[in-house]
N, C-alpha and C positions, 0 to 999 in steps of 0.2 A: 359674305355668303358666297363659299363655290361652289355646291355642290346641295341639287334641291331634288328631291325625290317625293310624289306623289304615286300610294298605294291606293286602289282600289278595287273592288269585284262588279263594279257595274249595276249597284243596287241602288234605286232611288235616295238611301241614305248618301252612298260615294258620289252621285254625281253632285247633289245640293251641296256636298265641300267641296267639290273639284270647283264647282261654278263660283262659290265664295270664294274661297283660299286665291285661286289665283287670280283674279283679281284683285290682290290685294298686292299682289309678290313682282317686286319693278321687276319691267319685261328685258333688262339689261339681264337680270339671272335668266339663264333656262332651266324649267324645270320638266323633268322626265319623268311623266305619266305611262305610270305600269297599271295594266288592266290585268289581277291576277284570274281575270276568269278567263281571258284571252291567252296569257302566257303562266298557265300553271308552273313550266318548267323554272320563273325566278319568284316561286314562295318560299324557295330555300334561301336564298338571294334577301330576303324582306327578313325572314326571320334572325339571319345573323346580322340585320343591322336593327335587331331589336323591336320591330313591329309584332304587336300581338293580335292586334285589331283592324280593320280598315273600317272605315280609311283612315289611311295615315301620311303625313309630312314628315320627312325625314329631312332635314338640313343640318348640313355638317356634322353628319352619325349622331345628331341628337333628335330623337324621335317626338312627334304631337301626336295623339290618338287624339283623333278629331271628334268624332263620336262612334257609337259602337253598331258598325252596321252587319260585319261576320266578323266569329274569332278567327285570326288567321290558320287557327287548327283545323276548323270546318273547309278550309279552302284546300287543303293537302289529299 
């Protein structure tokens, strides 16, 4: 695992995975928590690595839609 990306908008659905997920992910990886309601400017960024939804895990450009808390079209 190089390369761990955590999507979210801030909604009680994203934080209840932010708080599971990483807890789970050894803290030797880092992972980079994007807040898309803080940083609209990288929903372009999320969408070309394939996220539809937040929140989402992204490792190694293979995507987990965690559960469905905004489509990431609502976020744009």
């Amino acid at each position: 695992m190089s390369k761990v990306t955590f999507y979210h908008a801030g909604c009680p659905v994203c934080v209840g995975a932010e708080q599971a997920l990483l807890g789970l992910i050894d803290p030797r990886h880092p992972v980079e928590v994007v807040h898309l309601g803080e940083k609209p400017d990288q929903v372009a960024q999320a969408a070309a690595a394939g996220v539809k939804s937040v929140p989402a895990l992204v490792v190694d450009g293979e995507v987990l839609h965690v559960n469905f808390g905004a489509s990431l079209a609502d976020l744009q």
